[in-house]
C-alpha positions in Angstrom: -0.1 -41.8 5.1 -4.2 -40.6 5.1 -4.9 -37.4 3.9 -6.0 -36.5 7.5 -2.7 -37.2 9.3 -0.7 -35.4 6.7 -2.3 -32.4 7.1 -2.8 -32.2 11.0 1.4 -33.3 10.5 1.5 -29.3 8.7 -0.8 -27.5 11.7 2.8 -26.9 12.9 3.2 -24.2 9.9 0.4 -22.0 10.3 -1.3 -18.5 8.7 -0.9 -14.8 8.1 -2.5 -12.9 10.9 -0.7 -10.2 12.9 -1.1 -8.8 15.9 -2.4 -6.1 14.4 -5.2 -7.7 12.4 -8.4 -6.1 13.9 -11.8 -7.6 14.1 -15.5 -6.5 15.3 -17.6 -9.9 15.3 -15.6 -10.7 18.3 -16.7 -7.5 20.6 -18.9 -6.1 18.0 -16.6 -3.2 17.7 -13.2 -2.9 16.9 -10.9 -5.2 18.7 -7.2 -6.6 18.0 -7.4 -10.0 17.5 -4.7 -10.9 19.8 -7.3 -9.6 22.3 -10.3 -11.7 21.2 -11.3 -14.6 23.4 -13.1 -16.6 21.0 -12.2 -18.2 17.8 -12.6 -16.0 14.4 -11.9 -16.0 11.5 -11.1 -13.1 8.7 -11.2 -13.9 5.0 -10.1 -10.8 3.5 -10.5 -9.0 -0.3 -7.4 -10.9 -1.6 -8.1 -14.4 -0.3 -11.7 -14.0 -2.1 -10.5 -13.1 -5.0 -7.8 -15.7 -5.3 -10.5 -18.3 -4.4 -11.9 -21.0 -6.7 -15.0 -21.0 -4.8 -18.1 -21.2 -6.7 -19.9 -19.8 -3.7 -20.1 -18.4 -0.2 -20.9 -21.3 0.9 -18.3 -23.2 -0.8 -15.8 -20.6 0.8 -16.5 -20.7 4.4 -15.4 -24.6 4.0 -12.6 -23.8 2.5 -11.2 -21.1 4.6 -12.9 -21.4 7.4 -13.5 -24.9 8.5 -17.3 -24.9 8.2 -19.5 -28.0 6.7 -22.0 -27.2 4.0 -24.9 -29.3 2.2 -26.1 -28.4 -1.0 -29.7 -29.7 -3.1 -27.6 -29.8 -6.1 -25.0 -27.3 -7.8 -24.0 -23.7 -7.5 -27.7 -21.4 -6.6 -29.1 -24.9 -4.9 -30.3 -24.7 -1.5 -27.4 -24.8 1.1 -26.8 -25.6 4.7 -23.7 -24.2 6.8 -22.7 -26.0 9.8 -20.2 -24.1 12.3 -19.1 -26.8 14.5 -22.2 -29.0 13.7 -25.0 -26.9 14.5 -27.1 -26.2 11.8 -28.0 -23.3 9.4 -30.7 -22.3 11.6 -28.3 -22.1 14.3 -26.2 -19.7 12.9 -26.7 -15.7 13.0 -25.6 -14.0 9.4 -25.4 -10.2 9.3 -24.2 -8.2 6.2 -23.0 -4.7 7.8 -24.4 -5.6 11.3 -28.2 -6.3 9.8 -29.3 -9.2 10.3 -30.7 -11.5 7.0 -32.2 -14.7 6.5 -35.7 -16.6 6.0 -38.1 -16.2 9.3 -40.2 -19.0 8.5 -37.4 -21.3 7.4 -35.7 -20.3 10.5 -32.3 -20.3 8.6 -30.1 -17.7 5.7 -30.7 -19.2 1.8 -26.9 -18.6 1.4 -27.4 -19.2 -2.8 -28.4 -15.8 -2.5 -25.3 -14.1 -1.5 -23.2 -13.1 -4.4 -19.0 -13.2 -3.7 -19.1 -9.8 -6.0 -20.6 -8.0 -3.5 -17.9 -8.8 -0.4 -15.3 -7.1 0.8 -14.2 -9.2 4.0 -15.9 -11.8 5.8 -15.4 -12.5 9.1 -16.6 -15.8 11.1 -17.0 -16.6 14.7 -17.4 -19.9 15.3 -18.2 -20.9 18.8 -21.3 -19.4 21.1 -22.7 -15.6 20.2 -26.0 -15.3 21.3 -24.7 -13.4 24.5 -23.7 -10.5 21.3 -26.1 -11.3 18.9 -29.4 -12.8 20.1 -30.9 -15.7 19.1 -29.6 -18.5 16.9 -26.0 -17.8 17.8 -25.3 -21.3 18.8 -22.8 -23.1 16.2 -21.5 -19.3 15.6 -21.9 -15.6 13.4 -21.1 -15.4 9.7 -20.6 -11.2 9.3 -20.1 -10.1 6.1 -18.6 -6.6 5.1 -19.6 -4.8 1.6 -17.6 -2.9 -0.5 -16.7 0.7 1.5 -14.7 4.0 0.0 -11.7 4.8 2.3 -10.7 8.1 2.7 -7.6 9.0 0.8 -7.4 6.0 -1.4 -8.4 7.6 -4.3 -10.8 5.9 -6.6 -10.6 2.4 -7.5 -12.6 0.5 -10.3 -12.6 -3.2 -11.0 -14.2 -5.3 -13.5 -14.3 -8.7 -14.4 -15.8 -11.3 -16.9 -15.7 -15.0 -17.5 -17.5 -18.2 -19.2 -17.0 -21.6 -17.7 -18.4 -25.2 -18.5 -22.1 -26.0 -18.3 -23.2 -22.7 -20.4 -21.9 -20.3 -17.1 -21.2 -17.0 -17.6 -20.8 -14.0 -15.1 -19.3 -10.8 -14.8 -18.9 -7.8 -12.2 -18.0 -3.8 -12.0 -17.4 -2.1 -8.9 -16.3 1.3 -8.2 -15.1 2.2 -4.7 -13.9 5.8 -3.5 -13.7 9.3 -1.5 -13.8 12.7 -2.0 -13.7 15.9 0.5 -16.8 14.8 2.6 -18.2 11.7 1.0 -16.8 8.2 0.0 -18.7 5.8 -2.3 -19.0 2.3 -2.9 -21.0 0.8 -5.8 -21.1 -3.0 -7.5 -23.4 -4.7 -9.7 -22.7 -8.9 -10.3 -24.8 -11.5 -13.0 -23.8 -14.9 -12.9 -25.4 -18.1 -14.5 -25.4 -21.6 -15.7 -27.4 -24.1 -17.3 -26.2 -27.0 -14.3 -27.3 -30.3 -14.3 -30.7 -32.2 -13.0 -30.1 -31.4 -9.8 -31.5 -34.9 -8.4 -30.0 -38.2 -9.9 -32.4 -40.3 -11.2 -34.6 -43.1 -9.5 -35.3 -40.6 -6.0 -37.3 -42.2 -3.6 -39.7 -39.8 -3.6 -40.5 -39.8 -7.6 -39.2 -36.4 -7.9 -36.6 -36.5 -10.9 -36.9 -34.5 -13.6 -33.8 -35.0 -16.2 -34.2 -31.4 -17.4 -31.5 -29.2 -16.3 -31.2 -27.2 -13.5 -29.5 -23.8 -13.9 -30.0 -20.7 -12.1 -29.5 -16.8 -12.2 -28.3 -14.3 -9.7 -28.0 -10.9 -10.3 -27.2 -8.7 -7.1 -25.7 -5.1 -6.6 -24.8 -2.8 -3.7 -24.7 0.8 -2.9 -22.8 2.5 0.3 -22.6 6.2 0.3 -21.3 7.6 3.5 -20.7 11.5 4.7 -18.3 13.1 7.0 -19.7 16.5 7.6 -16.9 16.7 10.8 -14.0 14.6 11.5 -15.3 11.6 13.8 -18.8 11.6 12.9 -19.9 10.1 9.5 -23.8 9.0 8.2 -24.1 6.1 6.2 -26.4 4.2 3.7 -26.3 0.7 2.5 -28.8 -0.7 -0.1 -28.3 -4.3 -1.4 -30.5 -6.3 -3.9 -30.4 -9.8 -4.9 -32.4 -11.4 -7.0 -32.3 -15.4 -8.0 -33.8 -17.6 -10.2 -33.0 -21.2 -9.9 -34.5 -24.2 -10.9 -34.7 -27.6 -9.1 -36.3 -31.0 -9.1 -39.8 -31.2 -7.3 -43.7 -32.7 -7.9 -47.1 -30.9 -7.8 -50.3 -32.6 -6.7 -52.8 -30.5 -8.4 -56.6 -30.5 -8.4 -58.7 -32.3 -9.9 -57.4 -35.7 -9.0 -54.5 -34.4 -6.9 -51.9 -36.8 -8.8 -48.2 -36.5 -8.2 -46.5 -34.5 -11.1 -43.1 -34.0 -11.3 -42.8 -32.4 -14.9 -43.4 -29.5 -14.2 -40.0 -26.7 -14.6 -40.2 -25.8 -10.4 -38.3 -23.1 -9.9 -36.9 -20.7 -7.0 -37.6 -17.1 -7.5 -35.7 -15.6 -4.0 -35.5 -11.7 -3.6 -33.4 -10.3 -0.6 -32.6 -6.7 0.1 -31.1 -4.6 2.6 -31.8 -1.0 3.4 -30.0 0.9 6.4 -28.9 3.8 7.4 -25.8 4.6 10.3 -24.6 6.7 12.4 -21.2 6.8 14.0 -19.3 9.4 15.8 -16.7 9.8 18.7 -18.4 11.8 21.1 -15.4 12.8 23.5 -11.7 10.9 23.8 -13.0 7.7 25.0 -16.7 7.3 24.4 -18.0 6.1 20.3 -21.7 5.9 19.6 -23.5 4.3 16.5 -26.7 4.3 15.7 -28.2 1.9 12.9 -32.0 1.7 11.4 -31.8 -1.0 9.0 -34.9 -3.3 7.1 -34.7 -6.6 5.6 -36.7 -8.5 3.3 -36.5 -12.2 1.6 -39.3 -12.8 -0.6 -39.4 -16.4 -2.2 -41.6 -18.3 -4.7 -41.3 -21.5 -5.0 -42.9 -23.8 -7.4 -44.4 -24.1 -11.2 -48.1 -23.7 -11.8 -48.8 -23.2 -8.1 -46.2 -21.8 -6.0 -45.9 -21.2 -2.5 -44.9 -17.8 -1.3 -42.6 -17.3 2.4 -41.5 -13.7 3.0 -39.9 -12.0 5.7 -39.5 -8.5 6.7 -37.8 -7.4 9.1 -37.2 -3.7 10.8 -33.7 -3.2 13.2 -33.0 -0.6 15.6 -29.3 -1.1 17.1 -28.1 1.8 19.8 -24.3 1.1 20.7 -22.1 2.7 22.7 -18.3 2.1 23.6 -16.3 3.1 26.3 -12.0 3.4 26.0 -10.7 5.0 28.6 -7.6 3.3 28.2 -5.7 1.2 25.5 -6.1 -2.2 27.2 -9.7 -1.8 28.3 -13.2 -1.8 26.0 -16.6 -1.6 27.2 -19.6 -1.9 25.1 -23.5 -1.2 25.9 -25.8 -1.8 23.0 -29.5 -1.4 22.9 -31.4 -3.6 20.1 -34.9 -3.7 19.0 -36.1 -6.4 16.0 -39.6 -6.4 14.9 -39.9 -9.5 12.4 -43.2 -10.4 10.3 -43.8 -13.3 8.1 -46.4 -13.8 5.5 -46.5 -17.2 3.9 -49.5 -18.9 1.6 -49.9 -21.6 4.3 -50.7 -19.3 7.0 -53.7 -17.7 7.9 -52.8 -14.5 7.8 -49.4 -12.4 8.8 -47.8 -13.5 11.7 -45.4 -10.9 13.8 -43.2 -11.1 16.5 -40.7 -8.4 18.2 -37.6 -8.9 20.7 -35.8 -6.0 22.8 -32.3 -7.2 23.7 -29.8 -5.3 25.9 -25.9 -6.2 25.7 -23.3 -5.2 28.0 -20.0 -6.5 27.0 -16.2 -5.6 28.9 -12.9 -6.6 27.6 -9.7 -6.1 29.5 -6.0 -6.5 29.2 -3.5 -7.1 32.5 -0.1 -8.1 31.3 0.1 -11.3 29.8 -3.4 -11.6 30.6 -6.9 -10.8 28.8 -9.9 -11.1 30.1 -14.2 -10.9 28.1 -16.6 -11.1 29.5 -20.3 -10.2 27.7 -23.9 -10.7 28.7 -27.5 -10.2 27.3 -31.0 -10.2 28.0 -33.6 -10.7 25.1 -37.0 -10.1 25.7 -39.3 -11.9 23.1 -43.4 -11.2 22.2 -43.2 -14.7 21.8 -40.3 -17.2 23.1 -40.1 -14.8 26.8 -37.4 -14.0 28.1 -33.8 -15.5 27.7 -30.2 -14.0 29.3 -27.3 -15.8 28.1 -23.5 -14.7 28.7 -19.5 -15.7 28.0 -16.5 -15.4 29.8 -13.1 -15.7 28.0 -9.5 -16.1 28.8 -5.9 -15.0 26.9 -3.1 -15.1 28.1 0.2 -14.8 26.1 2.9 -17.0 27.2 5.6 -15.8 25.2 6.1 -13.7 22.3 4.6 -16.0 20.2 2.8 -18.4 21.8 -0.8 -17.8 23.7 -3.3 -19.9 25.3 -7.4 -19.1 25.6 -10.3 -20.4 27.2 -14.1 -19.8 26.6 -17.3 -20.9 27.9 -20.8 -20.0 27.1 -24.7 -19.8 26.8 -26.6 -19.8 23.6 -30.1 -20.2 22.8 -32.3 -20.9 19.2 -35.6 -18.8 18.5 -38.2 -21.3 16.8 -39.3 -20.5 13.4 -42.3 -19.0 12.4 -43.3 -22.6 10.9 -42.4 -24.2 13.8 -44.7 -21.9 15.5 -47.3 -21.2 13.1 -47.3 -23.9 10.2 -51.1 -25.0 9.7 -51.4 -28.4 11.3 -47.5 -28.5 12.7 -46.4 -25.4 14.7 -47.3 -25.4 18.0 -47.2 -21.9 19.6 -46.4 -22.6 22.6 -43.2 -24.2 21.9 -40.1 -23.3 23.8 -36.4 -22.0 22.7 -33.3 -23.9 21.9 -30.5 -23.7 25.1 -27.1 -24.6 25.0 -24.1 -24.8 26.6 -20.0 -24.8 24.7 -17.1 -24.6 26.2 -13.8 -24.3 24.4 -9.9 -24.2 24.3 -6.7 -23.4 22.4 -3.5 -22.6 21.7 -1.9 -20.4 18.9 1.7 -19.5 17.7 2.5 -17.2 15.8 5.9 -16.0 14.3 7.3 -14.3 11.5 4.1 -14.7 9.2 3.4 -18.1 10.1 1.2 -19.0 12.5 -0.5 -22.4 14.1 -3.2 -23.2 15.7 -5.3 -26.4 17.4 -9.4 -25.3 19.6 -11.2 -27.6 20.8 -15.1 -27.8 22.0 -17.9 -29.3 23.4 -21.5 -28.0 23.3 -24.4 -29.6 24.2 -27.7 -28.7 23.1 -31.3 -29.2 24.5 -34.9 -28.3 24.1 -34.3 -29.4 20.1 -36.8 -28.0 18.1 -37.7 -30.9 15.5 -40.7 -33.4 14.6 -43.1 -34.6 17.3 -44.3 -37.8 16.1 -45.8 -38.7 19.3 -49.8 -36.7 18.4 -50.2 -37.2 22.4 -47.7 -34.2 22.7 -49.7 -32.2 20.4 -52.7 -30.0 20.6 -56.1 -31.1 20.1 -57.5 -31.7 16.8 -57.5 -34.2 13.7 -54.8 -31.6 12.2 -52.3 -32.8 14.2 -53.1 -37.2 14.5 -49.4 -37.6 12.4 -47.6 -35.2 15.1 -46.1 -31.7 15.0 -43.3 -29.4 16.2 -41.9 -30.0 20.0 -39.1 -29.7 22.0 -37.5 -33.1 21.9 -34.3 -34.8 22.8 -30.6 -32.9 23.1 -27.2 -33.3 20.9 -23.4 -33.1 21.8 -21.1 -31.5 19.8 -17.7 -31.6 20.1 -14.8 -31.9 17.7 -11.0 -30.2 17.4 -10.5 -27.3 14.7 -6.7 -27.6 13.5 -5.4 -24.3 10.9 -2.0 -24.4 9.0 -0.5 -21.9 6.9 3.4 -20.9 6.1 4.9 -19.0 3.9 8.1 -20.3 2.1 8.8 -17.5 -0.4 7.0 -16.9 -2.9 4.7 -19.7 -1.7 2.1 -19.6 0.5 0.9 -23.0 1.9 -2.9 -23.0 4.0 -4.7 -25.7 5.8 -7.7 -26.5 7.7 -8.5 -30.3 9.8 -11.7 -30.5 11.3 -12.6 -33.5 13.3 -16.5 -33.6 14.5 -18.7 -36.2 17.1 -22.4 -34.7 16.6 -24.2 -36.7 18.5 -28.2 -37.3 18.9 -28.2 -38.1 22.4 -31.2 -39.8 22.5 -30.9 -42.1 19.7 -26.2 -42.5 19.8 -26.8 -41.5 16.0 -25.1 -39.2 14.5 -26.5 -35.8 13.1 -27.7 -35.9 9.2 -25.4 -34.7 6.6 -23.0 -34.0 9.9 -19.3 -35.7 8.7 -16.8 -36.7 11.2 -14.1 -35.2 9.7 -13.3 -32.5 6.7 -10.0 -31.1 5.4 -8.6 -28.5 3.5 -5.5 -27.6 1.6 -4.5 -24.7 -1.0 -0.8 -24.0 -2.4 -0.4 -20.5 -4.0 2.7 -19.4 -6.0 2.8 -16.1 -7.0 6.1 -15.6 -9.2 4.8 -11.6 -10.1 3.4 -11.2 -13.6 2.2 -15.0 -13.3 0.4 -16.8 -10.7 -0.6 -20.6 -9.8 -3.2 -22.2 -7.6 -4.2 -25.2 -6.5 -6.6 -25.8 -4.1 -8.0 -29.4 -2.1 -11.0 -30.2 -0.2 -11.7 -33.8 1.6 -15.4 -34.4 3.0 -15.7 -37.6 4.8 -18.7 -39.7 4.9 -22.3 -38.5 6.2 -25.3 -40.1 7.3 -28.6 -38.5 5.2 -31.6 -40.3 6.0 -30.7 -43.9 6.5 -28.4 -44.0 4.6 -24.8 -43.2 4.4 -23.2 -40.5 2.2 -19.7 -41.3 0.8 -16.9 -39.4 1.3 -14.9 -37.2 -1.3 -12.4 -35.1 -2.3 -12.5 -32.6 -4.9 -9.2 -31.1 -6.5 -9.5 -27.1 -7.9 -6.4 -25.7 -10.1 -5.9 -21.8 -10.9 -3.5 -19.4 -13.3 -3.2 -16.1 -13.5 -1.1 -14.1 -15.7 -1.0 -10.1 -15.5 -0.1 -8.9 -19.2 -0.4 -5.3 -17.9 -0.8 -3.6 -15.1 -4.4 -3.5 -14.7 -5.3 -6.4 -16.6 -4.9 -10.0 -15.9 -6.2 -13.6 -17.3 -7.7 -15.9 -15.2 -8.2 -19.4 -15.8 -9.4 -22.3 -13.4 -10.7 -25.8 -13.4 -13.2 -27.1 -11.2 -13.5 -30.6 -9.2 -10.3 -31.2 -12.1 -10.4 -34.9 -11.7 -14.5 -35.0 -12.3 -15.8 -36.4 -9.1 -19.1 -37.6 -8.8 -20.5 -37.5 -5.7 -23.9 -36.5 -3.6 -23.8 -33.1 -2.1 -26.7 -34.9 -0.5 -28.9 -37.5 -0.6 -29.5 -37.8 -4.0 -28.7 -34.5 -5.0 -25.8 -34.3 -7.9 -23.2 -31.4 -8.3 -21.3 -30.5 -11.3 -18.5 -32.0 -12.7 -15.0 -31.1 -14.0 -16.0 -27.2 -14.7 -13.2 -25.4 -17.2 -13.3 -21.4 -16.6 -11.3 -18.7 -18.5 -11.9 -15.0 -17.4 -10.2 -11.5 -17.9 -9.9 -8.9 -14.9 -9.5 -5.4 -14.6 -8.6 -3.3 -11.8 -7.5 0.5 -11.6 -6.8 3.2 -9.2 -7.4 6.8 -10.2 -6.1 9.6 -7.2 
């Protein structure tokens, strides 16, 4: 039996999540996820830390179903597809701000550290009628450390060394008193990796050097109650990588290709904001958040090229209750964004004001959402997009839902702006998903099967066709345009069960991303991906084993092959606060392309020691 049927066979024993589990990506404030239309996903504190993961990105595949592409090993370049669409299709916020790279159009996801996370929460399926532009494959939200009132003060620490010269280590401390709570971290992790292209690339670009990298990130909430209902918070986050990678100069005086040289990614990101949020009478909550942004990256050796965005965020949201089955929010958004890069001109700006009205309402068995917004771009015009969701509950553990939707994908600044490619006049992404599932859920298990179809037009891509183009010898090889459409559509399956002290979780994805011009499928797209993990936790000791199946992918013209990769964990808690940790990477040594050409790691052997305390 394939690997593929046996684990759609165990979508009949599925996960952990009550009825009580609340989530805000959904609604974007608080909402039960029994009354959430749409499909998300929670990975909570204990399911990251029990992860093998290397990543983020190696996470939200694991857990959450989602396709990811990496130039090499851990700190490489990485792409995140929700349901096919790409990174640049996909809206990431850490505590509501929203991050990412203006001119790439997309999040560098090598610089988020799993150190700094408390929770992440994943909506796959159409957002942009919440969250704006980009929201068309889904919203990656992720939640920092926070103090909660009452808990006392809690400290962790860890350290470890792994295979490939890695090493890394965290503290975090995490608390309340009277007024104030805190929340503090601070994370370095490294390797020395692997040439991160195998050798003999088409495009001469091997160096057999090794390619490691450094991250070093931290985070700082500090929040104040001055009266019950109405606290003022800060965030401040700081990451800063250094990773090396396979790539060629062509440097005066005769311009020659050089690929010795040690190229390097030096990527800065940091978050600054500062909230407000209060209950102003029985049923009405307002929040108020400034918040800046910035990703600064170098890239290069002996001449790098320098992208940076900076972005400033006002968000104004209110939310109505006046009863316990009925929500309804108003929000208010301004984003100003400017990009400088070394092959523009000069600075480039652009600024949107968005307005969001979203109502959610229970009747019975029934739920009804329903949300809509209006962006107003300096440069893209105008766009509204909305969703309409169904729930209805057909019997204490068993519900149905339906969703449907309209999305839409800002261009870039390089698709806009690059010398000799953008085009300034080029118009937004629009799509269209629809969606539907079922769920059951009963004494802690739980199962579940969505399907959906979204299609996709206005594709911002390459414009070979010069004819299409402006005027000018710049543009004779082509440029950026709005060309062609895609279909995506697939079936998301989840399993987990608990059977004792056993707890069994799976994911199936099946996937049809389709060019509809050309019947080809999408690069690095595959058309199916499953995942399966076994924990046993016997008390003092602990066992782990974890299984991830990637099926083939076309890159290029060619055709990637598929491949599973096998992770193995122990723990053993010696006394209360402190525990060993050991775990084996990719434990039968696969080697396999990430992506065209690109290498990962092989079998990776960590050992690690943990501390975690609670003072009251």
């Amino acid at each position: 039996m394939s690997l593929t049927l046996r684990l759609a066979l165990a979508a009949c024993f599925v996960s952990s999540a009550t009825a009580q589990t609340v989530v805000v990506t959904g609604s974007r404030e608080p909402l039960p996820l029994d009354r959430v239309t749409s499909d998300v996903v929670l990975i909570d504190a204990e399911r990251i830390r029990a992860s093998t993961a290397d990543s983020v990105e190696d996470l939200l595949r694991r857990e959450a179903g989602v396709q990811v592409s990496r130039n090499g090993g851990t700190g490489k370049s990485a792409s995140v597809f929700i349901r096919g669409a790409g990174s640049s299709n996909t809206v990431v916020l850490i505590d509501g701000v929203r991050i990412g790279s203006g001119t790439l159009g997309q999040v560098e996801f090598e610089a988020l550290s799993l150190s700094q996370i408390e929770r992440i929460e994943v909506l796959r399926g159409p957002g942009s009628s919440l969250y704006g532009a980009d929201a068309v494959g889904g919203v990656i939200q992720i939640f920092t450390r926070t103090g909660k009132s009452g808990a006392g003060t809690t400290f962790d620490a860890d350290a470890a060394v792994g295979g490939y010269g890695a090493r890394k280590g965290s503290v975090a401390v995490t608390g309340a008193s009277g007024l104030f709570d805190y929340a503090a971290s601070l994370g370095h992790e490294r390797d020395e990796g692997v040439s991160s292209l195998r050798e003999g690339d088409r495009f001469g670009n091997y160096n057999p050097d090794r390619d490691g990298h450094r991250r070093t990130s931290g985070t700082l909430k500090l929040g104040v109650t001055p009266v019950e209902g109405h606290r003022v918070g800060l965030l401040v986050t700081d990451t800063r990588l250094r990773s090396q990678y396979d790539g060629s100069e062509y440097l005066a005086p005769d311009f020659a290709q050089d690929a010795s040289g040690d190229m390097r990614n030096h990527l800065d990101t940091r978050v600054v904001s500062l909230d407000y949020r209060g209950r102003l009478g029985a049923a009405w909550t307002t929040s108020v958040q400034i918040a800046h942004s910035d990703d600064d990256l170098r890239s290069g050796d002996r001449a790098p090229d320098r992208y940076r965005t900076r972005r400033n965020q006002l968000t104004w949201q209110n939310a109505w209750t006046p009863d316990a089955d009925t929500q309804v929010v108003v929000a208010f958004e301004r984003l100003v964004e400017k990009a400088d890069a070394s092959t523009y001109l000069g600075s480039e700006r652009r600024s949107n004001n968005a307005l969001v009205l979203g109502w959610s309402g229970r009747f019975g068995a029934h739920t009804l959402q329903a949300d809509l917004r209006h962006d107003d771009s300096s440069v893209y015009g105008g766009n509204s997009t909305g969703r309409l969701g169904w729930r209805m509950s057909l019997a204490p553990a068993w519900s149905v839902r339906a969703l449907a939707g309209t999305t839409f994908r800002a261009p870039s600044f390089n698709d806009l702006y690059y010398p000799d490619y953008g085009v300034p006049t080029i118009e937004a992404e629009r799509g269209r998903s629809i969606e539907a599932g079922v769920e059951w859920r009963r004494n802690g298990s739980e199962a579940g099967l969505t399907v959906y179809r979204n299609r996709v037009k206005n594709l911002v891509a390459y414009q070979p066709d010069a004819a299409f183009c402006p005027p000018g010898p710049g543009y004779q090889y082509g440029c950026a345009g709005n060309v062609g459409r895609a279909t995506l559509e697939g079936a998301t399956l989840t399993a987990a069960h608990r059977l004792g002290a056993l707890q069994l979780r799976a994911t199936v994805d099946f996937l049809d991303a389709i060019d509809d011009g050309t019947g080809n499928r999408l690069t690095r797209r595959a058309a199916h991906q499953e995942s399966l993990s076994a924990d046993l936790d016997l008390g003092r000791w602990a066992f782990g084993a974890s299984l991830l199946s990637v099926g083939a992918r076309p890159d290029g013209n060619v055709n990637l092959g598929a491949y599973a990769l096998l992770d193995l964990s122990a723990r053993w808690r010696f006394a209360p606060q402190w525990q060993l940790e050991a775990k084996v990477l990719n434990a039968t040594d696969k080697q396999y392309e990430p992506a065209r050409e690109y290498q990962a790691l092989g079998r990776q052997a960590w050992i690690g020691l943990r501390y975690s305390a609670k003072m009251l």
